[in-house]
N, CA, C and O of each residue as an XYZ file, in Angstrom:
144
protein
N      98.620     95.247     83.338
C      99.613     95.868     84.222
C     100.801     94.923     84.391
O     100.624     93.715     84.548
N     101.889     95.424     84.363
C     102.643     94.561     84.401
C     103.607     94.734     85.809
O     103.781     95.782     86.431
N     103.973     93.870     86.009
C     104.899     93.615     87.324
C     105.730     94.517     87.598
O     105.991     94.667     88.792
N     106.445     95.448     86.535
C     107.225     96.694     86.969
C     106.379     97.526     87.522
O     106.702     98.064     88.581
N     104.928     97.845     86.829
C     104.099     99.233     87.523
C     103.855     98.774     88.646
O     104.399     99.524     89.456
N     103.054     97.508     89.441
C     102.953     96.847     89.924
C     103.894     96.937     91.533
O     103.480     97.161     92.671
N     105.387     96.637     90.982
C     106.160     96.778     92.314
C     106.179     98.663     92.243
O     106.170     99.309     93.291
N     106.197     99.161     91.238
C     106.717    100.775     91.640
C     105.232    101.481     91.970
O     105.213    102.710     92.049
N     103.897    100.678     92.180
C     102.505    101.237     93.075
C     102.575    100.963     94.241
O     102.135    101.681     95.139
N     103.187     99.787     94.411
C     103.189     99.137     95.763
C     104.426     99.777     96.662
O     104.217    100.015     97.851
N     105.963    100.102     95.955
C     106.675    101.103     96.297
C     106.234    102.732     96.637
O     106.535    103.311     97.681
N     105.608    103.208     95.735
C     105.010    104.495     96.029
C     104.141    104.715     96.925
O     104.270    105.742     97.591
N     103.072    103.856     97.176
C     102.172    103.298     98.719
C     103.273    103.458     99.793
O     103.104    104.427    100.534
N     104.226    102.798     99.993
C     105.029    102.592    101.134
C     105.726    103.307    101.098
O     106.145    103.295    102.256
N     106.521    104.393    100.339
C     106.897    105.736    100.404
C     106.662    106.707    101.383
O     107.353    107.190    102.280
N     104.385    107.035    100.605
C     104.198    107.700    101.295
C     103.422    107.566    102.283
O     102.566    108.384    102.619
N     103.764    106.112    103.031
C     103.401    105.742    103.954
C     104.202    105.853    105.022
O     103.801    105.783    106.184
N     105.391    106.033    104.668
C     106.479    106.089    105.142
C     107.121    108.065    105.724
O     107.814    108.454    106.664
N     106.543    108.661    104.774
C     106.872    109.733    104.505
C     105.629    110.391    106.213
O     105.665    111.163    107.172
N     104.821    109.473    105.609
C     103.318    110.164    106.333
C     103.692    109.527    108.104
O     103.349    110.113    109.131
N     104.303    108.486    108.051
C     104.915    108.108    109.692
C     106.137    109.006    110.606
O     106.378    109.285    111.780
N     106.744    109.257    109.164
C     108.232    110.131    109.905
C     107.240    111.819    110.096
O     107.763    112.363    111.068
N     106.206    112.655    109.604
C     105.701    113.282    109.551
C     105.071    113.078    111.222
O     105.539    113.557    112.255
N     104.377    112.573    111.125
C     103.596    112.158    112.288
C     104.869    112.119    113.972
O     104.844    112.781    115.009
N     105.602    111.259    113.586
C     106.460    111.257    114.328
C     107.536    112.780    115.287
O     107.988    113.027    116.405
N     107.455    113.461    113.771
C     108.221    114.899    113.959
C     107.517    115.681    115.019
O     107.926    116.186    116.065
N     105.775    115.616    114.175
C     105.041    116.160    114.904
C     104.593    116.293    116.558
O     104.319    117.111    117.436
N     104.759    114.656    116.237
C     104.603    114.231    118.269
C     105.723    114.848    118.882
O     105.481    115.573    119.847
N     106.996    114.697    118.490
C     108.434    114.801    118.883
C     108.369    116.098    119.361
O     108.917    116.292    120.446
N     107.624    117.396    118.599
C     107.817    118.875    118.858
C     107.013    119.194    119.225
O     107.047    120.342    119.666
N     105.809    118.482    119.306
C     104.760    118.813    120.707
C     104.905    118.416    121.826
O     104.467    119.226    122.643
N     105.667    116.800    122.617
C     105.801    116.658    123.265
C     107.221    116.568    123.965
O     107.492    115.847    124.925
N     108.218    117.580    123.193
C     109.501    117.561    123.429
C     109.902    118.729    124.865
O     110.619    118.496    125.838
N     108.974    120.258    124.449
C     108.632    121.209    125.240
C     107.907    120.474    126.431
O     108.319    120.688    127.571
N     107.043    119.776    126.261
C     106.584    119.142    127.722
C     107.154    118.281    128.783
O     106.603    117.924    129.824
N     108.528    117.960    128.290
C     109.424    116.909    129.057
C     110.215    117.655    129.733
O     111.068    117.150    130.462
């Protein structure tokens, strides 16, 4: 494996790690937006 696949697995991890936080986030936001 070389160091390009390497940084672009470790990029794609944090993507959709990233993807999966702003998700999460939306979610709280519009469940607990009506309750405020």
């Amino acid at each position: 494996m070389t160091t390009d696949n390497l940084f672009f697995g470790s990029n794609l991890i944090v993507s959709k790690y990233l993807v999966y936080l702003v998700l999460c986030l939306g979610l709280e936001f519009a469940v607990f937006r009506p309750l405020l």
